[in-house]
N, CA, C and O atoms as CSV, one atom per row, in Angstrom:
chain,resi,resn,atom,element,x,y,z
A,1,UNK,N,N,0.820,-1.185,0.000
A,1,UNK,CA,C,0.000,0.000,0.000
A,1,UNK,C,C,0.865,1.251,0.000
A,1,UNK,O,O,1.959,1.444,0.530
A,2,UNK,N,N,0.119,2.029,-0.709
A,2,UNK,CA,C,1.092,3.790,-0.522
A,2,UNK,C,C,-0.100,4.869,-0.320
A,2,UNK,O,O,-1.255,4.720,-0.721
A,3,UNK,N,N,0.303,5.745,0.231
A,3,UNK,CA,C,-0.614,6.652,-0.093
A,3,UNK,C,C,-0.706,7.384,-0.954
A,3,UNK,O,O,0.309,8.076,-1.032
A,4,UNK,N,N,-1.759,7.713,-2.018
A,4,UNK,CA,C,-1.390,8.267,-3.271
A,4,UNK,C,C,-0.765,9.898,-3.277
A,4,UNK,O,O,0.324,10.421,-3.514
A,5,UNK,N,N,-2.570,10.499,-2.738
A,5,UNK,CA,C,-2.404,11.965,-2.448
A,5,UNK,C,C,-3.599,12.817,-1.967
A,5,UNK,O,O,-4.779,12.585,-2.230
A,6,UNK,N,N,-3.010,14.073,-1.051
A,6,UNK,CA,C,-4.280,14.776,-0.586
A,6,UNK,C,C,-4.940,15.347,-1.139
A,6,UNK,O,O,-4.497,16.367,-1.667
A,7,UNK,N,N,-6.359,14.988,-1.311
A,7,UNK,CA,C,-7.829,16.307,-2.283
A,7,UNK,C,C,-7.654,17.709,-1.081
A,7,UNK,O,O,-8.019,17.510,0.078
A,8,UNK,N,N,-7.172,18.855,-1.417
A,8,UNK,CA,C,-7.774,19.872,-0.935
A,8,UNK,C,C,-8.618,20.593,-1.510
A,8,UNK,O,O,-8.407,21.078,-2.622
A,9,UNK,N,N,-9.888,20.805,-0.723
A,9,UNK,CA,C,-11.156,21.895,-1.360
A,9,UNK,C,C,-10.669,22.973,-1.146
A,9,UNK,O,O,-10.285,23.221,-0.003
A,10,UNK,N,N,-10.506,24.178,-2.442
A,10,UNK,CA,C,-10.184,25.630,-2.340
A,10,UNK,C,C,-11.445,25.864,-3.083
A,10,UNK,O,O,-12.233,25.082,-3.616
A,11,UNK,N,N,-11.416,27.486,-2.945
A,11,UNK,CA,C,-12.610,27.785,-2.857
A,11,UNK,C,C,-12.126,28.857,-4.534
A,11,UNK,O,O,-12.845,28.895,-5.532
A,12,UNK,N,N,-10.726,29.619,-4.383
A,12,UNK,CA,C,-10.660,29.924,-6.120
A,12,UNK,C,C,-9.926,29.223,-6.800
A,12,UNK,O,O,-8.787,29.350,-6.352
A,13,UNK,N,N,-9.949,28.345,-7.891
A,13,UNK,CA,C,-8.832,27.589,-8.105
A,13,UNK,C,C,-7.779,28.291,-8.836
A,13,UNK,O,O,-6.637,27.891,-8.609
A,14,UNK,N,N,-7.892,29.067,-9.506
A,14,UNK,CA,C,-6.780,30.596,-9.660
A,14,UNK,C,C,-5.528,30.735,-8.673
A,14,UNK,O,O,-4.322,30.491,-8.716
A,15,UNK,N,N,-6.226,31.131,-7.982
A,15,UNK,CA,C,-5.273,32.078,-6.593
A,15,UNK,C,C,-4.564,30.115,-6.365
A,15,UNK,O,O,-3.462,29.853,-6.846
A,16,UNK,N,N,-5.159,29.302,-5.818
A,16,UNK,CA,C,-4.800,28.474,-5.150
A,16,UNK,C,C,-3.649,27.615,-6.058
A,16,UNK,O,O,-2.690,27.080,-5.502
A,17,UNK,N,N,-3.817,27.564,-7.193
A,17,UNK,CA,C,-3.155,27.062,-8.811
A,17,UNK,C,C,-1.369,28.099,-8.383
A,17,UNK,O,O,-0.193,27.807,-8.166
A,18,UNK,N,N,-2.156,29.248,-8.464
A,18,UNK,CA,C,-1.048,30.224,-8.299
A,18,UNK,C,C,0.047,30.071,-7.282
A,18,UNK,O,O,1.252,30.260,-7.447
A,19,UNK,N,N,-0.722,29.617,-5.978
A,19,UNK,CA,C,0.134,29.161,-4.514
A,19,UNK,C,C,0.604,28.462,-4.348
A,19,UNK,O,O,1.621,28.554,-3.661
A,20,UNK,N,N,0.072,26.977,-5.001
A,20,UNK,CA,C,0.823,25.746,-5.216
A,20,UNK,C,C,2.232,25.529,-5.902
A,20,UNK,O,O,3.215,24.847,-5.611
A,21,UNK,N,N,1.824,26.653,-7.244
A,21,UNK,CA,C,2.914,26.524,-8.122
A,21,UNK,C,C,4.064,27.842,-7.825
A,21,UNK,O,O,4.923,28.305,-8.576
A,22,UNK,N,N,3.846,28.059,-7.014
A,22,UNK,CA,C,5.331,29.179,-6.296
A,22,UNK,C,C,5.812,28.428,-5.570
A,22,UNK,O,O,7.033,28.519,-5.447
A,23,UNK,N,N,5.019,27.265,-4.699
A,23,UNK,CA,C,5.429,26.499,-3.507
A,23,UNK,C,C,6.757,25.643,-4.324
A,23,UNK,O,O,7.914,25.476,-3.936
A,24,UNK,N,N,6.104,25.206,-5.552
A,24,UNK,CA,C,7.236,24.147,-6.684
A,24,UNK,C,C,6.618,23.332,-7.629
A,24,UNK,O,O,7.204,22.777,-8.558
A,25,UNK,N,N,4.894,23.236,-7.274
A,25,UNK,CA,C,4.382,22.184,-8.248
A,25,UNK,C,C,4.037,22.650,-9.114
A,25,UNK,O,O,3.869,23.866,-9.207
A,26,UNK,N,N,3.776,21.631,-10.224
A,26,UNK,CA,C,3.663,21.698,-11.396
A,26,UNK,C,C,2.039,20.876,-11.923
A,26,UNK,O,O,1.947,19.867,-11.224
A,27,UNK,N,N,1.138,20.947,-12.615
A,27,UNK,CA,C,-0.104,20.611,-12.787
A,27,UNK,C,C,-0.004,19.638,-14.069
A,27,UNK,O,O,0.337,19.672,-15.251
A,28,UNK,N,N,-0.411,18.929,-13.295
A,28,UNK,CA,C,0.110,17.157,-14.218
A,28,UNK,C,C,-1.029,17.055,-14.916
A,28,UNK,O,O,-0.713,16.532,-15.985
A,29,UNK,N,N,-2.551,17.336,-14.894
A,29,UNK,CA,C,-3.752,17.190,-15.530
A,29,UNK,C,C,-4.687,17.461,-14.753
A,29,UNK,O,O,-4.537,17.432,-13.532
A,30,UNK,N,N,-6.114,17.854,-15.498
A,30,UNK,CA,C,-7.284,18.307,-14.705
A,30,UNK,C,C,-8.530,17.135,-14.913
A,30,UNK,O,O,-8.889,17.058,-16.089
A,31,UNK,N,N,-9.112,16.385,-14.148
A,31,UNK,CA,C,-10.462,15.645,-14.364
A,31,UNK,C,C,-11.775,17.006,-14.088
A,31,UNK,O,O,-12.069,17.464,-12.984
A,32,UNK,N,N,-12.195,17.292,-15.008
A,32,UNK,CA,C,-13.506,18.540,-14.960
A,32,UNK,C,C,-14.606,18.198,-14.189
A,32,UNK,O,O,-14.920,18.813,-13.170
A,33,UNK,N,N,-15.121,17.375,-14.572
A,33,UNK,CA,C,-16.295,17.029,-13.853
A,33,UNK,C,C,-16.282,15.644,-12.705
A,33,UNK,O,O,-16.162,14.515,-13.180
A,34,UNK,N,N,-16.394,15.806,-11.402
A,34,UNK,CA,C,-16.415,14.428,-10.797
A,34,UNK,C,C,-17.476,14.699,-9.510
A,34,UNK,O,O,-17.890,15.858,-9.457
A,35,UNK,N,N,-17.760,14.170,-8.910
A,35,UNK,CA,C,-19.148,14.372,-7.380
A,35,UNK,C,C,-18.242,15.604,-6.659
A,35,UNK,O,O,-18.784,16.406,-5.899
A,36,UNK,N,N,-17.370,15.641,-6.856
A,36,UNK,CA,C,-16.290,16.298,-5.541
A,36,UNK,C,C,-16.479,17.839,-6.336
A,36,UNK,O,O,-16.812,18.914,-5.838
A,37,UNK,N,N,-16.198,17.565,-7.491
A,37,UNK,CA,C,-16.410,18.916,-8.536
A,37,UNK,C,C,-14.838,18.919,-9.184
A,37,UNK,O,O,-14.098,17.950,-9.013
A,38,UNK,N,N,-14.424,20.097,-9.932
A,38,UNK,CA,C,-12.881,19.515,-10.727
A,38,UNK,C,C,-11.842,19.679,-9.787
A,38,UNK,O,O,-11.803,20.278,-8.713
A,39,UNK,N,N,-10.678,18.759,-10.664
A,39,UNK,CA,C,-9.986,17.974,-9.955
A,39,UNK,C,C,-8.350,18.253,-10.963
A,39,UNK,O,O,-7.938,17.855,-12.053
A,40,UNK,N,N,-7.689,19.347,-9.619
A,40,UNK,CA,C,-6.341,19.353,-10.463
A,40,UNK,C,C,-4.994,19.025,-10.086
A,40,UNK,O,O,-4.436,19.668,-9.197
A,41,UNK,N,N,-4.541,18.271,-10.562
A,41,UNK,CA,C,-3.682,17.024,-10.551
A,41,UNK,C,C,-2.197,17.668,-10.036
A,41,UNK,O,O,-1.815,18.456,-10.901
A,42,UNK,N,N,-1.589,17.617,-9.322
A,42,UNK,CA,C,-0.435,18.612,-8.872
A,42,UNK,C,C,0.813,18.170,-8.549
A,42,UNK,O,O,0.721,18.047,-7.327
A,43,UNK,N,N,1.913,17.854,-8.851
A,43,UNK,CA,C,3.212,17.114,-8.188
A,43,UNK,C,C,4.486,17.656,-8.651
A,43,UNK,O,O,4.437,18.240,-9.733
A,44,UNK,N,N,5.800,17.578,-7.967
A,44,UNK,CA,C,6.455,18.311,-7.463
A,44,UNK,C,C,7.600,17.815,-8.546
A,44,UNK,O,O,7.712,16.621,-8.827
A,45,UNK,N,N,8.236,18.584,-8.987
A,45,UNK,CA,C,9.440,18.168,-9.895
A,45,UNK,C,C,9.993,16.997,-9.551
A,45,UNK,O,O,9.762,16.122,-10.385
A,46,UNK,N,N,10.824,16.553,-8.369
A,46,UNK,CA,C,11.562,15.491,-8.445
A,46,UNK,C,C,10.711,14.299,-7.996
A,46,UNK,O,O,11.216,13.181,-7.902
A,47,UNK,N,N,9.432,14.531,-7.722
A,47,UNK,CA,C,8.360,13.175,-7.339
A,47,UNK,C,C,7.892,12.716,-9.027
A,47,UNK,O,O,7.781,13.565,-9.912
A,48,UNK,N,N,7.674,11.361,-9.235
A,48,UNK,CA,C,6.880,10.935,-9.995
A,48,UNK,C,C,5.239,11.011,-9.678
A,48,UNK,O,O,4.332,10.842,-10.493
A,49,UNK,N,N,5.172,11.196,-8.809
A,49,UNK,CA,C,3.268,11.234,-8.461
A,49,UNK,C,C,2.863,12.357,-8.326
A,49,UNK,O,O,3.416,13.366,-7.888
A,50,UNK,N,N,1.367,12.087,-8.906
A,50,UNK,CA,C,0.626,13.506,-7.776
A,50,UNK,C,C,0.517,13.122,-6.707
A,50,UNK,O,O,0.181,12.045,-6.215
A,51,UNK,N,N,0.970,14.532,-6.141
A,51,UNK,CA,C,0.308,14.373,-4.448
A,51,UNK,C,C,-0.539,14.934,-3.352
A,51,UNK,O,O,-0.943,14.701,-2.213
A,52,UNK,N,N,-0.601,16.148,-4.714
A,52,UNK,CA,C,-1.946,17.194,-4.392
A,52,UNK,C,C,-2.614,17.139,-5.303
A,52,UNK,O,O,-2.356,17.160,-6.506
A,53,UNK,N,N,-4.277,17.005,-4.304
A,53,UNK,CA,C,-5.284,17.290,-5.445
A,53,UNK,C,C,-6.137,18.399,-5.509
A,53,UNK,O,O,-7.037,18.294,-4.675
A,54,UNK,N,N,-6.223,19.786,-6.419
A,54,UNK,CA,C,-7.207,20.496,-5.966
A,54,UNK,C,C,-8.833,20.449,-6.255
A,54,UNK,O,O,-9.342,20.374,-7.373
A,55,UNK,N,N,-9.431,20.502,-5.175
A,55,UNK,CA,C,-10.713,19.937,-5.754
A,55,UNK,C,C,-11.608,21.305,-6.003
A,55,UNK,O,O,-11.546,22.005,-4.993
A,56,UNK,N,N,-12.328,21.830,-6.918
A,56,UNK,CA,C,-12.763,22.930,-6.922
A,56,UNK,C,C,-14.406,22.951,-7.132
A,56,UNK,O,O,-14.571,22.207,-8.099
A,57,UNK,N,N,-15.324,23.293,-6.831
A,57,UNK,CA,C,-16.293,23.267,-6.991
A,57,UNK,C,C,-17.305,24.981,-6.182
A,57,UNK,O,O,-17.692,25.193,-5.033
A,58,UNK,N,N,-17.387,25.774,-7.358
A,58,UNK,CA,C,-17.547,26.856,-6.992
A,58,UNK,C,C,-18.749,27.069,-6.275
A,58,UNK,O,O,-18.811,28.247,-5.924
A,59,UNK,N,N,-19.887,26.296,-5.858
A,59,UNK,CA,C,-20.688,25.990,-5.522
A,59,UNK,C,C,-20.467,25.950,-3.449
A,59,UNK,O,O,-21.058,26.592,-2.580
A,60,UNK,N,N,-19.416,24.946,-3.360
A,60,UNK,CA,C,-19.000,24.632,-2.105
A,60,UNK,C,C,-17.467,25.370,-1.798
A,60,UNK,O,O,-16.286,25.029,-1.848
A,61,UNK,N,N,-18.093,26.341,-1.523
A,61,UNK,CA,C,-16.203,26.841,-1.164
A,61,UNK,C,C,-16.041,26.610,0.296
A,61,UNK,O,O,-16.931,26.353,1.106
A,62,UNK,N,N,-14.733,26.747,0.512
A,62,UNK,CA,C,-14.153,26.430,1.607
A,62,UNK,C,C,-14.520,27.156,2.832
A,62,UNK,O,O,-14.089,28.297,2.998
A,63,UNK,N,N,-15.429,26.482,3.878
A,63,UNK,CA,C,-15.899,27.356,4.953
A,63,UNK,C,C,-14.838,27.528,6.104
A,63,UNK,O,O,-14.598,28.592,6.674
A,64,UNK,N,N,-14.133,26.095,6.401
A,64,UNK,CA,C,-13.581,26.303,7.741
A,64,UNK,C,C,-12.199,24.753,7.274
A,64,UNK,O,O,-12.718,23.815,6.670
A,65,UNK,N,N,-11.137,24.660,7.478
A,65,UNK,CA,C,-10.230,23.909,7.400
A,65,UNK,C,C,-9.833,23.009,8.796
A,65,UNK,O,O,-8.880,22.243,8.933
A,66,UNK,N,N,-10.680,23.293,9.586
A,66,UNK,CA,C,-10.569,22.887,10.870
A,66,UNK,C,C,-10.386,20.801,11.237
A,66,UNK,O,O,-9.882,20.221,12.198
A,67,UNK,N,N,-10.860,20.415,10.345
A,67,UNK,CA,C,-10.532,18.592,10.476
A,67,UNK,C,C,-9.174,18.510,9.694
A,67,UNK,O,O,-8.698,17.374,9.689
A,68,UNK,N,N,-8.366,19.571,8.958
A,68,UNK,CA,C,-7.122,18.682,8.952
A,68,UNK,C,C,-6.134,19.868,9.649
A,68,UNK,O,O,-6.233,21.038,10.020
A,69,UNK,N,N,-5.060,18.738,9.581
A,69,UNK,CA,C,-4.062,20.012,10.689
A,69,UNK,C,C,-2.684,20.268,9.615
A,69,UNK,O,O,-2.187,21.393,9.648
A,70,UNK,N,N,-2.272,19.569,8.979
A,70,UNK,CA,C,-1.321,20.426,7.827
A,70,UNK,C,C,-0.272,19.518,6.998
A,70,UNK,O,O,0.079,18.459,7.520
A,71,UNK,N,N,0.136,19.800,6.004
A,71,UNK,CA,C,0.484,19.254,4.729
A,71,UNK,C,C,1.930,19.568,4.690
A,71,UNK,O,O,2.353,20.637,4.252
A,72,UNK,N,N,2.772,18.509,5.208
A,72,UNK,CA,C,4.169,18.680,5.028
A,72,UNK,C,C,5.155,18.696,3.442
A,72,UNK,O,O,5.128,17.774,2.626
A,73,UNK,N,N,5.674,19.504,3.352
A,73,UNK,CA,C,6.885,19.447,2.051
A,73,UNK,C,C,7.859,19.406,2.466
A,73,UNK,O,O,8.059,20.250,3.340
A,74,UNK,N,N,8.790,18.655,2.204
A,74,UNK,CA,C,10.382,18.505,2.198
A,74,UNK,C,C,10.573,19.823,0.892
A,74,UNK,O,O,9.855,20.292,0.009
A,75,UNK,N,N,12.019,20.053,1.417
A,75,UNK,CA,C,12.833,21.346,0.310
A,75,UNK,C,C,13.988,20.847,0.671
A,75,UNK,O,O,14.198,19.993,1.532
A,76,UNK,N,N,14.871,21.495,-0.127
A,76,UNK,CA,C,16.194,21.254,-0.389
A,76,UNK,C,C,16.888,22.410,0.631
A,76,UNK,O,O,17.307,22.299,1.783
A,77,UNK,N,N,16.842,23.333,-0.100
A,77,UNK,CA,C,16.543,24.432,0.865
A,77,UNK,C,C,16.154,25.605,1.386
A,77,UNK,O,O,15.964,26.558,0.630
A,78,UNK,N,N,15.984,25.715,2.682
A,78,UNK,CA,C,14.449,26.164,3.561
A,78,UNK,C,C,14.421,28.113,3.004
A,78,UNK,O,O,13.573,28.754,2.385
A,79,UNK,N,N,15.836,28.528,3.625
A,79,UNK,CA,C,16.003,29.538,3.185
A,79,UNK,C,C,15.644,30.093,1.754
A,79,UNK,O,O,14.812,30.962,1.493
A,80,UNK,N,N,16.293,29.537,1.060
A,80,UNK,CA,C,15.504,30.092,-0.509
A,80,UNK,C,C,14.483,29.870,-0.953
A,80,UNK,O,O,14.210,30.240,-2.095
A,81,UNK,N,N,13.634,29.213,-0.199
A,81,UNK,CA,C,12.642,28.435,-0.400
A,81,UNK,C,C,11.518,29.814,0.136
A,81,UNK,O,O,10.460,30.119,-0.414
A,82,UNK,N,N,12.094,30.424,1.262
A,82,UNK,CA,C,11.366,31.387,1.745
A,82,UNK,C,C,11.251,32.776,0.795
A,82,UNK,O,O,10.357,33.593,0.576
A,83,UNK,N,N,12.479,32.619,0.403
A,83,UNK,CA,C,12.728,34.066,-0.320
A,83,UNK,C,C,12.938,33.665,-1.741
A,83,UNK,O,O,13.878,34.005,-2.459
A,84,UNK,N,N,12.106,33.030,-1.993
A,84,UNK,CA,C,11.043,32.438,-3.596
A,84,UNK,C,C,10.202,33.131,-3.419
A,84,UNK,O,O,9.771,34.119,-4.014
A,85,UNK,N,N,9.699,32.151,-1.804
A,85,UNK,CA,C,8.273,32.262,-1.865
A,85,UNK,C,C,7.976,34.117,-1.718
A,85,UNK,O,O,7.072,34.587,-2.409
A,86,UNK,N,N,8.646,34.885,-0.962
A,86,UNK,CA,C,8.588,36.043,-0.511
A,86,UNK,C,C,8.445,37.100,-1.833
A,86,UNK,O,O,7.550,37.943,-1.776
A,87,UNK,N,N,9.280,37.055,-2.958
A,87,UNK,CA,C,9.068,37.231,-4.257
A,87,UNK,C,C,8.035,36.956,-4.783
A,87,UNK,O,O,7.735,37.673,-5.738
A,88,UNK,N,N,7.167,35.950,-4.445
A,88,UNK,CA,C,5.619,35.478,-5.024
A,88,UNK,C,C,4.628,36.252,-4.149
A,88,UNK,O,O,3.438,36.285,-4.461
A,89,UNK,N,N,5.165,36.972,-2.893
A,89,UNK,CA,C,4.263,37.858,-2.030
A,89,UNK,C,C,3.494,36.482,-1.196
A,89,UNK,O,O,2.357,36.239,-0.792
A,90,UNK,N,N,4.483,35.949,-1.202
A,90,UNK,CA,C,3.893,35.019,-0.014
A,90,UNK,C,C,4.752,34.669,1.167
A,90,UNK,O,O,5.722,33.919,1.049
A,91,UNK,N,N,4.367,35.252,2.384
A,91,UNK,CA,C,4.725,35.143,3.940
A,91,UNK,C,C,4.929,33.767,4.237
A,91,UNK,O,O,4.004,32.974,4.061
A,92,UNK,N,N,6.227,33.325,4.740
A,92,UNK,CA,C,6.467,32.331,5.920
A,92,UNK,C,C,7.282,32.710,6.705
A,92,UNK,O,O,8.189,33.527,6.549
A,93,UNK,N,N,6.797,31.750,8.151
A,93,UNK,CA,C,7.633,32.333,9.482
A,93,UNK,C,C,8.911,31.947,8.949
A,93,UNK,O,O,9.062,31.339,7.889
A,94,UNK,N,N,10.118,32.443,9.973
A,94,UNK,CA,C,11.476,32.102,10.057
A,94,UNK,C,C,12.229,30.794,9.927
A,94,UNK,O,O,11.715,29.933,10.641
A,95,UNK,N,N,12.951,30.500,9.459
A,95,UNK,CA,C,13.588,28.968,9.451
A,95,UNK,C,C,13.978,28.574,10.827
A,95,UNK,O,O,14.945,29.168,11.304
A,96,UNK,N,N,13.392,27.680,11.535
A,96,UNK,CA,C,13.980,27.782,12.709
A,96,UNK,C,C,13.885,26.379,12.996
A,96,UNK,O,O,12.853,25.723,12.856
A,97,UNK,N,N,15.501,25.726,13.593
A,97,UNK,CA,C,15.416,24.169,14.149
A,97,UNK,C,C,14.574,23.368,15.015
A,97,UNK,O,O,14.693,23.519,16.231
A,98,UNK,N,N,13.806,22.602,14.590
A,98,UNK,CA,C,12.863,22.143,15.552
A,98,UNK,C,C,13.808,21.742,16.977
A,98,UNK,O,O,13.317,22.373,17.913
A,99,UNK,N,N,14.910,20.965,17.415
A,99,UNK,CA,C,15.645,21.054,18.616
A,99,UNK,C,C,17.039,21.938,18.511
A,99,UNK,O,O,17.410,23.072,18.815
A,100,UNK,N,N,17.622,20.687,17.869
A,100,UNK,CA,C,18.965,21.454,17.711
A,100,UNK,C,C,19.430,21.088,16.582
A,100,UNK,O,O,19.003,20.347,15.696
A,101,UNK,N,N,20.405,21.727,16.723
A,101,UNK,CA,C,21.578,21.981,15.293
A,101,UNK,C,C,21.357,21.055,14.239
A,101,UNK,O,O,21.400,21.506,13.095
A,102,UNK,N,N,21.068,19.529,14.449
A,102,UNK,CA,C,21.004,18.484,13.875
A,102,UNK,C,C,19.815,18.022,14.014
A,102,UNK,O,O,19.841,16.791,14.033
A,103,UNK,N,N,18.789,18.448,14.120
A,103,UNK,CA,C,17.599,18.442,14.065
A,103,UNK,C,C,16.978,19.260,12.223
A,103,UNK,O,O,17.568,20.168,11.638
A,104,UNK,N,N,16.360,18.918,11.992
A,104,UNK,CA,C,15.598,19.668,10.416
A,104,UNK,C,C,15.499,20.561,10.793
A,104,UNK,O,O,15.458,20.650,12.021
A,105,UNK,N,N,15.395,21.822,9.938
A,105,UNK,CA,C,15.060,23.554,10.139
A,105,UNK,C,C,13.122,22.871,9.185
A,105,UNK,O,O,12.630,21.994,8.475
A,106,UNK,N,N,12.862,23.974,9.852
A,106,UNK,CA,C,11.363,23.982,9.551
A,106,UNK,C,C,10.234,25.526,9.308
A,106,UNK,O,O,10.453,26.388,10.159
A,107,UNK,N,N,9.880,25.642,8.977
A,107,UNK,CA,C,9.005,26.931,8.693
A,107,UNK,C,C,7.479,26.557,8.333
A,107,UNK,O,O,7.275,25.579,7.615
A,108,UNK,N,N,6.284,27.411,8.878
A,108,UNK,CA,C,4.714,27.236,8.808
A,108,UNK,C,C,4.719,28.189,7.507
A,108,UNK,O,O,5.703,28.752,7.027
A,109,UNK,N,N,3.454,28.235,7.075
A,109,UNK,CA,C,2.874,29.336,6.078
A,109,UNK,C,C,1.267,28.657,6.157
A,109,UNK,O,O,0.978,27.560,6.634
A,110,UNK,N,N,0.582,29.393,5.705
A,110,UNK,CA,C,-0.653,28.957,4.885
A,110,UNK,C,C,-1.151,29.227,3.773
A,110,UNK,O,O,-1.016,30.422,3.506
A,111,UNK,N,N,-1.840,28.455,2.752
A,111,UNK,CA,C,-2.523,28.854,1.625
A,111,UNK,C,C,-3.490,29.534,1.423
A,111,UNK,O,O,-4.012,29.916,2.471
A,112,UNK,N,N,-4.113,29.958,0.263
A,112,UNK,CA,C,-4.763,30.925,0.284
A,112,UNK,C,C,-6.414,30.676,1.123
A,112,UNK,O,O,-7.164,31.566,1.524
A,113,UNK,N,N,-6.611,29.254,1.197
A,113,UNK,CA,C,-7.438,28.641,2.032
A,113,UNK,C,C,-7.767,28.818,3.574
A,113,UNK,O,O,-8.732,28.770,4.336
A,114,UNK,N,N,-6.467,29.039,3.587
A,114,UNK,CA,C,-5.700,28.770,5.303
A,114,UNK,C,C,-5.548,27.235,5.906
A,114,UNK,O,O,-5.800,26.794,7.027
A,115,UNK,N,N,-5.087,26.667,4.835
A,115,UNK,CA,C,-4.629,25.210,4.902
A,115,UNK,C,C,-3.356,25.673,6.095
A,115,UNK,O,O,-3.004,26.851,6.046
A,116,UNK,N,N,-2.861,25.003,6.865
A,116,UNK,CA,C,-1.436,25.136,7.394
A,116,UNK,C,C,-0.193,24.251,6.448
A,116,UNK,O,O,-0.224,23.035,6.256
A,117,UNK,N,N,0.514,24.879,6.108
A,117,UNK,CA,C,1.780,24.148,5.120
A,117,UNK,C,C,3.048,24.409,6.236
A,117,UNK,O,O,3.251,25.275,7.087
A,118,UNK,N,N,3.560,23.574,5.919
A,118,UNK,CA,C,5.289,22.760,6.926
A,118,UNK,C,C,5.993,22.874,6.318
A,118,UNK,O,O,5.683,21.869,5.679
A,119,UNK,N,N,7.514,23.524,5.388
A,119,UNK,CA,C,8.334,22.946,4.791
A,119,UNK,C,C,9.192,22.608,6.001
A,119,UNK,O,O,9.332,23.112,7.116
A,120,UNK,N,N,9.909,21.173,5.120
A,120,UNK,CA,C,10.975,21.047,5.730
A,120,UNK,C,C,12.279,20.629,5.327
A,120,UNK,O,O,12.433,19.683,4.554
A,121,UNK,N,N,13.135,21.220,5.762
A,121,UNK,CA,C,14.717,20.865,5.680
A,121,UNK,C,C,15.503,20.035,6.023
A,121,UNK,O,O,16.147,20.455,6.984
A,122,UNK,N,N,15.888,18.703,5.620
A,122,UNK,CA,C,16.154,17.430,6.539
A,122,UNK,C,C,17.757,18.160,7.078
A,122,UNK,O,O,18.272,19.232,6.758
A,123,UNK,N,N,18.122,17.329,7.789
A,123,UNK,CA,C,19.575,18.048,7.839
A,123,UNK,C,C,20.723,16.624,6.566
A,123,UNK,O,O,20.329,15.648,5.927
A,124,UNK,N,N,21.724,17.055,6.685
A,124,UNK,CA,C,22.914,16.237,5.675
A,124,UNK,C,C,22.317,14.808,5.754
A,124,UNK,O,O,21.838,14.587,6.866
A,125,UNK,N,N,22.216,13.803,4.901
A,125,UNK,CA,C,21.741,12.618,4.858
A,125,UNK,C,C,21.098,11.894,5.569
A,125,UNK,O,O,21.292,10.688,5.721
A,126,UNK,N,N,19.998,12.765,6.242
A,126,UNK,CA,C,18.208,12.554,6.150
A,126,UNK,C,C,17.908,11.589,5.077
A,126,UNK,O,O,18.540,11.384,4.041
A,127,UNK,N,N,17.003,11.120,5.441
A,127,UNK,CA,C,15.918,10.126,4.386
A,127,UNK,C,C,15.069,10.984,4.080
A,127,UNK,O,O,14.537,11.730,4.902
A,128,UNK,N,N,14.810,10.980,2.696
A,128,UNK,CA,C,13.359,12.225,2.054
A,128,UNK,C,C,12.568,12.543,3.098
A,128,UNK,O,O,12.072,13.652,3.294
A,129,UNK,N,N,12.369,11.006,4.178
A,129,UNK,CA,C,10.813,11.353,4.748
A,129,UNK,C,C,11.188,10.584,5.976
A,129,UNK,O,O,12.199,9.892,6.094
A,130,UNK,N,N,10.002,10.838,7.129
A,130,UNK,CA,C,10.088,10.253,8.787
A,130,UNK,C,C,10.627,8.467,8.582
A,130,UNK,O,O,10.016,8.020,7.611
A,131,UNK,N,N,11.101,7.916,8.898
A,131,UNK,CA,C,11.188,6.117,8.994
A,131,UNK,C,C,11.459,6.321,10.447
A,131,UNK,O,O,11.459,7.343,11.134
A,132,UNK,N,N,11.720,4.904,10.762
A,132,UNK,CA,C,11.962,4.146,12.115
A,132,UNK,C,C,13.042,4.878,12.886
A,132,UNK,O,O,13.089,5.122,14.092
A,133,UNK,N,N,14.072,5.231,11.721
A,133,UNK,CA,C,15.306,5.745,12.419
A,133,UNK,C,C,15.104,6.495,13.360
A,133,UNK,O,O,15.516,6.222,14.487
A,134,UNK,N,N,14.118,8.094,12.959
A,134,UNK,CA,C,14.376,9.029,14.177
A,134,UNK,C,C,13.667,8.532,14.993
A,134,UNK,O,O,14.070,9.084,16.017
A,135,UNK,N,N,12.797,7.800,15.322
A,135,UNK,CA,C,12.279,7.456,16.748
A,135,UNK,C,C,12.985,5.888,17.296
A,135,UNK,O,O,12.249,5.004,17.734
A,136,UNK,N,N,14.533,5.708,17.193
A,136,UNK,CA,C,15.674,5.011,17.332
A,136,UNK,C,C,15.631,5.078,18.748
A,136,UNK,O,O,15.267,4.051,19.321
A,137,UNK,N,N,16.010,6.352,19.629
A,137,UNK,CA,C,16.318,7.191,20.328
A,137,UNK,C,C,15.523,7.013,21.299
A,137,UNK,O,O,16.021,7.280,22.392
A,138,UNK,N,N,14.085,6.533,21.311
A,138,UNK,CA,C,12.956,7.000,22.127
A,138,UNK,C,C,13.274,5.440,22.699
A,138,UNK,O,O,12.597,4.967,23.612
């Protein structure tokens, strides 16, 4: 099993198209019509998959984001990543180490939704993503 990818409901798909693709993605294809309403296909240069989905349906816009709590990205790195995004007129907090030195640098933002977004910065030969390793320790 894998997990494929997250549907987020935005409420313009414009603005939100726009936010995604400053973040780094790129729009792999659109399904127009489905129960959910359209559906645009989103994934990140060095991934083969989508892993965002935007679901748009102008009918149901986005009232409250409150059942999910937030959508992590790995970056290469955090810093330029900010001052991309800052050039696109889009705000994130400070890069700052979740413990210490050797711990990932990390930064919040939100979308135009008010989704909460995570990038993160692994430190020197990190695994892309969480495994067994870091909770070694515990």
């Amino acid at each position: 099993m894998r997990t494929l990818l997250t549907g987020l409901r935005v409420t313009d798909l414009d603005r939100s198209l726009a936010f995604y693709k400053a973040l780094g993605y790129t729009e792999l294809g659109r399904v127009p019509e489905t129960p959910f309403g359209s559906l645009t296909m989103l994934q990140l240069p060095d991934d083969p998959f989508v892993t965002v989905e935007l679901v748009h349906d102008p009918a149901r816009p986005v009232q409250a984001v409150g059942g999910f709590n937030h959508l992590a990205i790995k970056v290469d790195d955090l810093r330029a990543t900010i001052a991309a995004l800052a050039a696109h007129g889009i705000d994130a907090d400070p890069a700052e180490p979740t413990a210490g030195p050797d711990e990932p640098l990390v930064t919040t933002l939100h979308d135009p939704d008010g989704y909460l977004i995570e990038l993160v910065q692994w430190p020197e030969g990190h695994a892309d993503g969480i495994t067994a390793a870091d909770f070694a320790g515990e």
